[in-house]
Every structure is written in structure tokens, then in C-alpha cells.
VEXKOL-8381 format. One line per 4 residues: their letters; for each residue x, y, z of N, C-alpha, C, O. Coordinates in nm, 3 decimals, padded with zeros to 5 digits. Example, Ala and Ser with C-alpha at 12.3 -4.5 7.8 and 13.67 -1.06 7.14 Angstrom:
<recs>
AS) 01.319/-00.569/00.780/01.230/-00.450/00.780/01.320/-00.330/00.780/01.424/-00.332/00.846  01.285/-00.225/00.708/01.367/-00.106/00.714/01.290/00.003/00.787/01.341/00.114/00.804
</recs>
This chain:
<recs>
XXXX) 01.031/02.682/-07.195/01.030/02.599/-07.077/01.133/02.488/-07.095/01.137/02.396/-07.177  01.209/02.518/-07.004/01.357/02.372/-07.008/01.273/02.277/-06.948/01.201/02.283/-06.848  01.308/02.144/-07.067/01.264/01.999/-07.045/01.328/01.970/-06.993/01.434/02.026/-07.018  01.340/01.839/-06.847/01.397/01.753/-06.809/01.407/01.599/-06.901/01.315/01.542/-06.960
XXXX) 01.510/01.568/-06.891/01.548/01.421/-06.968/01.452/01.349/-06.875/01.388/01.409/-06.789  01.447/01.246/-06.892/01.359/01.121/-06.882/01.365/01.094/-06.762/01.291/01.120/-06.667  01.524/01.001/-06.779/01.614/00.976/-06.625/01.592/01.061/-06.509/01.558/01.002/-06.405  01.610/01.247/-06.505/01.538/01.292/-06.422/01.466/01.300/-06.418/01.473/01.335/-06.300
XXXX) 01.337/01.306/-06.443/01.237/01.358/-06.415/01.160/01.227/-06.286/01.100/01.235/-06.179  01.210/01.108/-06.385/01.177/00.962/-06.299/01.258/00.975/-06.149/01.216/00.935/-06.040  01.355/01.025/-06.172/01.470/01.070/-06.013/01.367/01.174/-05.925/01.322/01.185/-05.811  01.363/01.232/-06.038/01.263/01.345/-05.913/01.129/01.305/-05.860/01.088/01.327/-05.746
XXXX) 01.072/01.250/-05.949/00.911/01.184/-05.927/00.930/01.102/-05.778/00.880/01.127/-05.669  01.027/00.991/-05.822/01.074/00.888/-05.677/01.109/00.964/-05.609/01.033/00.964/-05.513  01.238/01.087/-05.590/01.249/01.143/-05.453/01.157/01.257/-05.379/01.182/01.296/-05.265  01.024/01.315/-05.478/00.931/01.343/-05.426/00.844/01.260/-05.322/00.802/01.296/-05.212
XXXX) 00.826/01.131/-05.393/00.708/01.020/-05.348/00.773/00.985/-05.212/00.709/00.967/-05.108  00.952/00.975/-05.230/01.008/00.899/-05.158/00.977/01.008/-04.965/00.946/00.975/-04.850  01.017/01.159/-05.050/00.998/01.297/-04.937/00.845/01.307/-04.869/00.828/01.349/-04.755  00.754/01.269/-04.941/00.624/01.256/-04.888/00.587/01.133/-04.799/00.493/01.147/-04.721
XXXX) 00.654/01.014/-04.803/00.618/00.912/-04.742/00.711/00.909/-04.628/00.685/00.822/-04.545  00.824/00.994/-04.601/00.901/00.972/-04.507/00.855/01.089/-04.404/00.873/01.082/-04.282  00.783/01.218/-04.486/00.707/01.287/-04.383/00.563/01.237/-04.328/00.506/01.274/-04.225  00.521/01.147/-04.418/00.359/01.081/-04.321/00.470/00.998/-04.258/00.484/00.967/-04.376
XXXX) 00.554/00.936/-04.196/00.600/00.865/-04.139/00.631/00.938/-04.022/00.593/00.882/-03.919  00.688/01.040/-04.007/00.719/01.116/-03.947/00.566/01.183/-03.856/00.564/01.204/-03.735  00.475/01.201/-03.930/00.393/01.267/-03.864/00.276/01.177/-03.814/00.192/01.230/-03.741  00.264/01.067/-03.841/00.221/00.937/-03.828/00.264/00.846/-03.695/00.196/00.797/-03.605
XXXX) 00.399/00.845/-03.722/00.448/00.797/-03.622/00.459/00.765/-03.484/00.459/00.653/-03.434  00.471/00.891/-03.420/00.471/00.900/-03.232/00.322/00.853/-03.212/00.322/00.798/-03.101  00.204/00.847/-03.261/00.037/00.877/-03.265/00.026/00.731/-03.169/-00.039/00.718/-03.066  00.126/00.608/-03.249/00.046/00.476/-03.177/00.146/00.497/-03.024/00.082/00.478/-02.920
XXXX) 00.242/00.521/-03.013/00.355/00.502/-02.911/00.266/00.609/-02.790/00.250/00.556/-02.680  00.215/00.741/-02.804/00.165/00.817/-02.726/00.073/00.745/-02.661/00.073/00.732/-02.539  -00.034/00.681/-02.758/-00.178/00.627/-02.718/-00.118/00.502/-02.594/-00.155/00.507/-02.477  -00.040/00.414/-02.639/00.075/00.313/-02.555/00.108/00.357/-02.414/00.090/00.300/-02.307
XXXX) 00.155/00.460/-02.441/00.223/00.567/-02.344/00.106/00.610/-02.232/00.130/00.625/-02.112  -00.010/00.626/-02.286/-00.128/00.707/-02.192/-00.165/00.571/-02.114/-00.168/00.556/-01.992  -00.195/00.472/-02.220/-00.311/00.350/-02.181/-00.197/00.312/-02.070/-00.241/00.276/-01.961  -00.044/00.319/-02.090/00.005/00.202/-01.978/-00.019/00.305/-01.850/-00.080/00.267/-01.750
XXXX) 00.032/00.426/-01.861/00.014/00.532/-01.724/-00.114/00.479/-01.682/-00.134/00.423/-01.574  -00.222/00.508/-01.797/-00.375/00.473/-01.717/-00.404/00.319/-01.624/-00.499/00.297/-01.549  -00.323/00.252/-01.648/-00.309/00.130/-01.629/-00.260/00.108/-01.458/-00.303/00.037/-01.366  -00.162/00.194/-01.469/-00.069/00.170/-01.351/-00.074/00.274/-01.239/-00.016/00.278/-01.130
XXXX) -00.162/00.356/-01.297/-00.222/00.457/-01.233/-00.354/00.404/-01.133/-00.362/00.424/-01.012  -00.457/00.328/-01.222/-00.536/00.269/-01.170/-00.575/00.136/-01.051/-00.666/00.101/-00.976  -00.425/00.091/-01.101/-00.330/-00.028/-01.000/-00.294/00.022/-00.875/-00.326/-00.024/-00.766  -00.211/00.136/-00.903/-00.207/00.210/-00.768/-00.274/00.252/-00.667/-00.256/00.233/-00.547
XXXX) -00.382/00.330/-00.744/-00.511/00.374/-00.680/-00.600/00.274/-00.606/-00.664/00.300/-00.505  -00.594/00.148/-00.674/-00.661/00.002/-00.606/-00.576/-00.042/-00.514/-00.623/-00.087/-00.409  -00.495/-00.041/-00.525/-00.390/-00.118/-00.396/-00.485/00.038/-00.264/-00.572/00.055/-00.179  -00.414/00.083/-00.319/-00.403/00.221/-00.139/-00.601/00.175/-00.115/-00.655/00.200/-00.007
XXXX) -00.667/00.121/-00.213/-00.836/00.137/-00.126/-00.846/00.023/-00.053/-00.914/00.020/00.050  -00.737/-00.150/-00.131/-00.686/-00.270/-00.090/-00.659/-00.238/00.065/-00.735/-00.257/00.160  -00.555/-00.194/00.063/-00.472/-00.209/00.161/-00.533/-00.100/00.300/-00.515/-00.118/00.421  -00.605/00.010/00.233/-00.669/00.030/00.370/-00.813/-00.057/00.392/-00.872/-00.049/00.500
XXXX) -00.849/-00.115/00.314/-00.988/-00.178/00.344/-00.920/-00.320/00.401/-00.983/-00.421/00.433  -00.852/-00.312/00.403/-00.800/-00.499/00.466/-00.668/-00.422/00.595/-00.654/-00.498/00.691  -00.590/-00.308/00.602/-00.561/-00.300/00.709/-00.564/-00.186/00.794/-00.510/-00.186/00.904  -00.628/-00.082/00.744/-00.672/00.034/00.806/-00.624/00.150/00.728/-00.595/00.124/00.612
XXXX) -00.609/00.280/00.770/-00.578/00.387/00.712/-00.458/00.454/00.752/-00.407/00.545/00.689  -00.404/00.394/00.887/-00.276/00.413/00.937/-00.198/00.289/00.944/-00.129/00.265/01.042  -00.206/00.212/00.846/-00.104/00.114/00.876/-00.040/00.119/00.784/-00.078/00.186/00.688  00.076/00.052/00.781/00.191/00.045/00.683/00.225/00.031/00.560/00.299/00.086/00.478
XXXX) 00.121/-00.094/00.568/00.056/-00.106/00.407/-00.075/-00.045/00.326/-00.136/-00.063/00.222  -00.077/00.030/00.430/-00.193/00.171/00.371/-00.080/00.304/00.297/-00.097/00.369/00.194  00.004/00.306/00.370/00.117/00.434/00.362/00.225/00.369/00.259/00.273/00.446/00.176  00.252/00.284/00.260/00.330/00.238/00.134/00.273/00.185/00.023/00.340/00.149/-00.074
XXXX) 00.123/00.175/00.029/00.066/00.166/-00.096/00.044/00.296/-00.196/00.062/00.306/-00.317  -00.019/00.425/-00.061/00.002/00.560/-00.097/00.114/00.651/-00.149/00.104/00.751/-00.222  00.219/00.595/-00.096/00.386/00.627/-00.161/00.413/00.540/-00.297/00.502/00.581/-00.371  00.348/00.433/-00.331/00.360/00.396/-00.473/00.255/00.440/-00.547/00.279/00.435/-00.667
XXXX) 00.151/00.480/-00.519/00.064/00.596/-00.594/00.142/00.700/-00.621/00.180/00.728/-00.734  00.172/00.768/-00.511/00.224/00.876/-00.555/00.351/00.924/-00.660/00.375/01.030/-00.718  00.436/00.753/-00.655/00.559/00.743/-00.751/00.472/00.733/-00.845/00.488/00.825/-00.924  00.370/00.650/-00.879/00.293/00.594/-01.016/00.281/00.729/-01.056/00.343/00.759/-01.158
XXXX) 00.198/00.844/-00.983/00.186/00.939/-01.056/00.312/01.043/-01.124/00.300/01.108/-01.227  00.394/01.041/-01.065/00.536/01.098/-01.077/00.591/01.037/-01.234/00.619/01.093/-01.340  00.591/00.918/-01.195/00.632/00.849/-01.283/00.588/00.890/-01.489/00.646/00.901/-01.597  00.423/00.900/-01.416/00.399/00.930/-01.569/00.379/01.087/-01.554/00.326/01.099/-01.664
XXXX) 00.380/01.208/-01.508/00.392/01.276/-01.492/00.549/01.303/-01.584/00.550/01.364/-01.691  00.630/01.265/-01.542/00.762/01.287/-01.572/00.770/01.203/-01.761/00.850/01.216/-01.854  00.693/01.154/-01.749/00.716/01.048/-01.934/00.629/01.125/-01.984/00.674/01.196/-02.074  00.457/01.147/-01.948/00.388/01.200/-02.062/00.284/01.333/-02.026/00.180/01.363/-02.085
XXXX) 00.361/01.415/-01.887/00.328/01.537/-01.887/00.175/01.519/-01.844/00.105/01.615/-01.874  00.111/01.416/-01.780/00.009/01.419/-01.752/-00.021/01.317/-01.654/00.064/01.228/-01.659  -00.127/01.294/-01.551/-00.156/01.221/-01.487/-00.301/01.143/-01.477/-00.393/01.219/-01.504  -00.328/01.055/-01.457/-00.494/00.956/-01.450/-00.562/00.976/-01.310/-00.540/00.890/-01.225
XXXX) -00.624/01.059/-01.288/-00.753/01.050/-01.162/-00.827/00.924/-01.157/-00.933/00.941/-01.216  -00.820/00.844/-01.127/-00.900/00.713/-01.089/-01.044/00.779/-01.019/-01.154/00.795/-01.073  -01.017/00.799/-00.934/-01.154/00.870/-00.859/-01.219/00.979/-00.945/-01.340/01.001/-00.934  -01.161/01.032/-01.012/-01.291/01.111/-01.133/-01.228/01.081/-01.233/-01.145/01.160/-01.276
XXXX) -01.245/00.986/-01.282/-01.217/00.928/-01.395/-01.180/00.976/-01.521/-01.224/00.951/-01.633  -01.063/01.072/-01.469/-01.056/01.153/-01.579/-00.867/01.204/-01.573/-00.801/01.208/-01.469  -00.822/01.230/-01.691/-00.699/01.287/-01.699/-00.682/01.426/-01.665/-00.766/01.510/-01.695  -00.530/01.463/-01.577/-00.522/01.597/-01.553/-00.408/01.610/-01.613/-00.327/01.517/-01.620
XXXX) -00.381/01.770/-01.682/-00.262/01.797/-01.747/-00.201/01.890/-01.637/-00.093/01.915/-01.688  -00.203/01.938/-01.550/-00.097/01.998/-01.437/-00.074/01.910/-01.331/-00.174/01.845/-01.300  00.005/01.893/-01.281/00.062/01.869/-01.201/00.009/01.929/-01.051/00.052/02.025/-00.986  -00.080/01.852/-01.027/-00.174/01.903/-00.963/-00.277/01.814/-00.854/-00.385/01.846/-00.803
XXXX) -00.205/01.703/-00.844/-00.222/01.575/-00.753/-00.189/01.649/-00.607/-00.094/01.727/-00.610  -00.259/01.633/-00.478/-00.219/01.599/-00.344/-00.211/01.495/-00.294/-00.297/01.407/-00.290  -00.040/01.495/-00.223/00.013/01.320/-00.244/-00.071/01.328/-00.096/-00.075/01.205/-00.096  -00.134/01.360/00.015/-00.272/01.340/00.089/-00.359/01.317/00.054/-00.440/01.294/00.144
XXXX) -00.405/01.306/-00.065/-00.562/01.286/-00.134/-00.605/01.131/-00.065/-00.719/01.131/-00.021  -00.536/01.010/-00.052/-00.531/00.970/00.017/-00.493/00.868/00.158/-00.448/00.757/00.187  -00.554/01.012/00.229/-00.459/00.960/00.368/-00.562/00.953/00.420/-00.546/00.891/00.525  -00.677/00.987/00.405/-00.820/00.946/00.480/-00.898/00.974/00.355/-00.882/01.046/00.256
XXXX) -01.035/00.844/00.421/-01.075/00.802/00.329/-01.230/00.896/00.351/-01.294/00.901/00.456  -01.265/00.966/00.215/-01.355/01.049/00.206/-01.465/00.974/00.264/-01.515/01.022/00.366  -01.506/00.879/00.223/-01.655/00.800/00.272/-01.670/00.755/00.384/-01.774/00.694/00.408  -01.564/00.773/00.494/-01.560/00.733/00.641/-01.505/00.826/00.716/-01.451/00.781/00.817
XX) -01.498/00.968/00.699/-01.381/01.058/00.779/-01.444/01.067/00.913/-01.557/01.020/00.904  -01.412/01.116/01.059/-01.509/01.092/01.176/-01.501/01.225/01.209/-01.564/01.269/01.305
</recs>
């Protein structure tokens, strides 16, 4: 069995330790930025969703600021749709992974339709 000298073996030990810590870094890494990534979508997702119930409960369901609150929902969802492949249901409180929102969901409001 060929011995390594000293000098290497200490070279190799460090660029092992050094190869292992740069792969938990690597695989470690994206974990906090994703979670970042979800919480702000969930965030601004939920903002959205409150404005369009805002704005029709203070000016109706056909007014302007009902329909342009609903068009920034619908960017909100786009938005993270397009960054993290997924979107926030406010109304069932839950995440969807397709792309699978109706930018009508709302244009009338389920608890008052006539």
C-alpha cells in the first residue's frame, strides 16, 4: 500500500472537508430563499384577494375599483406563478401547483349572486 507524505494527506483531508462543506452549501442553500419566495407570494397574494372583497364591499361588484382590484389579483397571481411555479388560494386556504386560477373567480361574489 503506497503511503502518502504528510503534506498530502493534510491537502487532501482539507480539500475533502473543504468538497463536503461547499456541497451542504449548495444543497442547503436555495431552502431559506424558496420558503422567502412562497411566504412573500402568500403575502401578496392575500393582499390582493383583500383589496377585490375591499373594494367590492365599499363600491360594488361592477365598479372600477372592483375590476382593477381583480386585474391586480390576477397580476399577483401571474406574478408568482411565473417566480415560483405556484399560486396561494386565499379562499381555500391553500396552495395550487397548476396553473389553474379563473381570472372570473371573482367577478361575482359567491355569497350574494341573485
Amino acid at each position: 500500500m503506497k503511503k502518502f507524505p504528510t503534506g498530502s494527506r493534510k491537502w487532501f483531508v482539507r480539500a475533502a472537508l473543504a468538497a463536503v462543506a461547499a456541497g451542504g452549501f449548495l444543497l442547503l442553500g436555495p431552502a431559506p430563499r424558496a420558503v422567502a419566495d412562497d411566504d412573500a407570494c402568500q403575502h401578496r397574494l392575500a393582499r390582493a384577494d383583500h383589496k377585490v372583497h375591499e373594494a367590492v364591499e365599499h363600491h360594488g361588484w361592477n365598479s372600477s375599483q372592483a375590476s382593477n382590484a381583480r386585474h391586480q389579483l390576477n397580476e399577483a397571481r401571474e406574478y408568482c406563478w411565473n417566480r415560483i411555479h405556484k399560486w396561494w388560494d386565499e379562499d381555500g386556504h391553500r396552495w395550487h401547483t397548476d396553473r389553474d386560477w379563473d381570472e372570473h373567480d371573482h367577478d361575482h361574489d359567491r355569497d350574494h349572486d341573485h
